[in-house]
C-alpha positions in Angstrom: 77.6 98.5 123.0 81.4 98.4 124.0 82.5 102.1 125.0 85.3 103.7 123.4 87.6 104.7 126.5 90.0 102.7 126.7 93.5 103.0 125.8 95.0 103.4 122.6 97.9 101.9 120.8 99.9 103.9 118.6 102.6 101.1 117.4 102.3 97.3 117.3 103.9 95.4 119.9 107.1 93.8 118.9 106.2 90.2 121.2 103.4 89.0 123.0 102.5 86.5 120.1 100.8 83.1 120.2 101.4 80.7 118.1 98.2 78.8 116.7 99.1 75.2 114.9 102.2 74.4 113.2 103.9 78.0 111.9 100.9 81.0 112.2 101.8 83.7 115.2 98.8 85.5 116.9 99.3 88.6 118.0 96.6 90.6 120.2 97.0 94.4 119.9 93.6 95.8 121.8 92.4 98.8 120.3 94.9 100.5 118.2 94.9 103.5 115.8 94.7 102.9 112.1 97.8 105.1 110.5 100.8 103.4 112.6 99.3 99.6 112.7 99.2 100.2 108.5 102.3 101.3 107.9 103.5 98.4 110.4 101.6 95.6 108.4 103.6 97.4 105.3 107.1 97.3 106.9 106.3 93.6 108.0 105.7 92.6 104.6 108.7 94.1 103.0 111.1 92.7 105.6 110.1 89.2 106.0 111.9 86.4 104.6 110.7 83.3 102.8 110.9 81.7 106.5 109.4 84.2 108.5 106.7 82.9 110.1 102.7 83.9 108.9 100.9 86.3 111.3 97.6 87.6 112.3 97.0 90.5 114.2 93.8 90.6 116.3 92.3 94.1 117.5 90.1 97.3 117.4 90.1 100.8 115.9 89.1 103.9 117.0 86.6 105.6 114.4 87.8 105.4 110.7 87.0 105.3 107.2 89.7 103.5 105.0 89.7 103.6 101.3 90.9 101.0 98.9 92.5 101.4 95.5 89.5 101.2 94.0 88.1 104.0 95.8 85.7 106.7 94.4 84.7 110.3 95.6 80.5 109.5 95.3 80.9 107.2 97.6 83.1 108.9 100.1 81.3 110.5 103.6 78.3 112.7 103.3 78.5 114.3 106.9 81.1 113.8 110.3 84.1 114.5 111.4 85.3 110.5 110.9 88.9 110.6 109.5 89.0 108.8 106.0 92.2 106.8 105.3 93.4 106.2 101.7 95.4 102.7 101.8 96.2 100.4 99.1 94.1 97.1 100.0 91.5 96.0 97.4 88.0 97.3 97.0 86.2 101.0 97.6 85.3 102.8 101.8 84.4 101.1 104.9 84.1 102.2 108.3 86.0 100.8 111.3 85.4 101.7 115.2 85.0 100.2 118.6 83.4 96.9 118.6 84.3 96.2 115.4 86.6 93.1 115.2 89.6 93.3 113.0 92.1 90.4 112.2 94.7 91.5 109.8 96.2 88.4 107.6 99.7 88.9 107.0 100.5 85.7 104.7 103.3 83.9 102.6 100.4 83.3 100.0 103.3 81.6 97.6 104.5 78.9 100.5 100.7 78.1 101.6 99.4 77.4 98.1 97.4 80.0 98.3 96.1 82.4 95.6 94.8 85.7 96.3 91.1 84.1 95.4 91.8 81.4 97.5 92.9 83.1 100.8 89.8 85.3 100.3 87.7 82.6 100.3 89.5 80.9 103.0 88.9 84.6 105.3 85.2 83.8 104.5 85.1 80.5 105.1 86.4 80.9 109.1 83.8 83.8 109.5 81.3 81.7 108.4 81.9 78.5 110.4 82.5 81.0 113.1 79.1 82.7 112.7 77.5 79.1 112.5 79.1 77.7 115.7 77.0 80.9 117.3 73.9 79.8 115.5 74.1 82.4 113.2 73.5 81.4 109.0 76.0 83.6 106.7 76.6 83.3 103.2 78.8 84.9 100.5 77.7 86.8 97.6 79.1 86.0 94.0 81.4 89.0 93.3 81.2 91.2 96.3 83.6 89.8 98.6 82.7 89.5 102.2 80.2 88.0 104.6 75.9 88.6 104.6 73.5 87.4 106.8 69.9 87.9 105.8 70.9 89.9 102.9 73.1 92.6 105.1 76.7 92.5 105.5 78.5 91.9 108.6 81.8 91.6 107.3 84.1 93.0 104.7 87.4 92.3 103.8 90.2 93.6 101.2 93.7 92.5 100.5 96.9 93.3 99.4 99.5 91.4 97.7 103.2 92.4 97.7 106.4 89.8 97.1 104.1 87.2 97.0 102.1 88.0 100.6 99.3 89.6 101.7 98.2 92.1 104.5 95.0 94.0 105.3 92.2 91.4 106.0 88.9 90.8 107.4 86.5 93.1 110.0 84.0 91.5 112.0 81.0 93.9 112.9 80.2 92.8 116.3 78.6 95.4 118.9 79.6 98.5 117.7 77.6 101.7 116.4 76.6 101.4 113.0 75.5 104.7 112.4 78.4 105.3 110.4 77.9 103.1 107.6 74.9 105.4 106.9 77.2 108.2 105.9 78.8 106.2 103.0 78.1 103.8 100.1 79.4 100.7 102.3 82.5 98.6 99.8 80.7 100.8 97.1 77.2 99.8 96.9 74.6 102.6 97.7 71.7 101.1 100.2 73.8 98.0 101.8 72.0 97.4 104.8 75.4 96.2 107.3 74.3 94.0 110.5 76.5 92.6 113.4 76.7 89.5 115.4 75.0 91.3 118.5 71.8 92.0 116.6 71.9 88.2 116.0 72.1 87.6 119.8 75.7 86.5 120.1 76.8 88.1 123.4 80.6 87.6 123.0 82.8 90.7 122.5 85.2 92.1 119.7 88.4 90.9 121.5 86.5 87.1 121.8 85.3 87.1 118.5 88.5 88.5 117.0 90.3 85.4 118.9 88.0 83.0 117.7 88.5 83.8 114.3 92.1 84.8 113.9 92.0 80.7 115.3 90.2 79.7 112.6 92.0 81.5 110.3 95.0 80.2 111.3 93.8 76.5 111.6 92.3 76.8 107.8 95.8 78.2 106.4 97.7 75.4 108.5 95.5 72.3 107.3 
């Protein structure tokens, strides 16, 4: 299990990006507390410009609980000290910590052709053929947005739409501690079992699975 000391970022880097295919940026932004990178994705959306190029940011958090719009109290944390985040993506609580990989889709939905179904299938789509090129079977679930494998989940994701673009995204559980989850009623269901790709014997980290998919995000929105 990846080990929590190590640096943290309090603000997003303003460079450092890479971009994948014809127009999508890649930004890397290591481990990176939850507050200041959410209020970034927020500022990003309501300053870009119908050119501004599409983004993904790739990285970790420290320990968290964020809650969607849809939140509600029952299924909020039943013990710990984990801070709890109220943001305004989709859906109800999940955690987020070390070894966890994040990549957060900041999109011109209108200028891709995307709708907000469609770029949510297109999230899952890329963890799926990412999970398969590591021998790993996922599958989706008819109205609980995300990625299972063998009936648990091993990643969730929530959106939000503003001007016509998204932000939040997708979190990829991949050696982290689950223990967690077990305090809360994971994306609102009471009992989900959650899993993650090392359990599945995938050895690569966060940071190379967060590359890999923010890749195959990028490639699927380019096409």
């Amino acid at each position: 299990m990846q080990s929590a000391a190590r640096s943290v970022h309090s603000v997003v880097p303003a460079r450092a990006g890479i971009r994948i295919g014809n127009a999508t940026i890649v930004r890397h932004l290591g481990l990176a507390e939850y507050a200041p990178t959410y209020q970034a994705m927020r500022r990003f959306t309501d300053s870009r410009g119908t050119k501004t190029p599409d983004e993904l940011w790739v990285l970790e958090h420290p320990a968290v609980y964020t809650v969607g719009i849809a939140g509600r109290a029952e299924h909020f944390p039943r013990s710990g000290e984990v801070p709890v985040e109220r943001v305004d993506r989709g859906g109800q609580i999940t955690y987020h910590g070390p070894g966890q990989a994040i990549v957060y889709a900041l999109i011109d939905l209108a200028r891709s052709g995307l709708t907000v179904r469609g770029m949510v299938s297109l999230i899952e789509q890329a963890v799926m053929e990412l999970l398969a090129a590591h021998s790993v079977g996922a599958e989706r679930r008819n109205g609980a947005p995300g990625v299972y494998v063998d009936g648990a989940k091993i990643a969730a994701l929530g959106l939000r739409v503003r001007r016509g673009c998204c932000y939040h995204g997708v979190a990829l559980n991949v050696d982290m501690d689950l223990a967690p989850f077990s305090a809360i009623d994971p994306c609102g269901y009471p009992d989900l079992a959650v899993t993650q790709t090392r359990a599945h014997g995938v050895l690569a980290d966060a940071q190379g699975m967060g590359d890999e998919l923010a890749r195959r995000i990028a490639r699927l929105i380019d096409k």
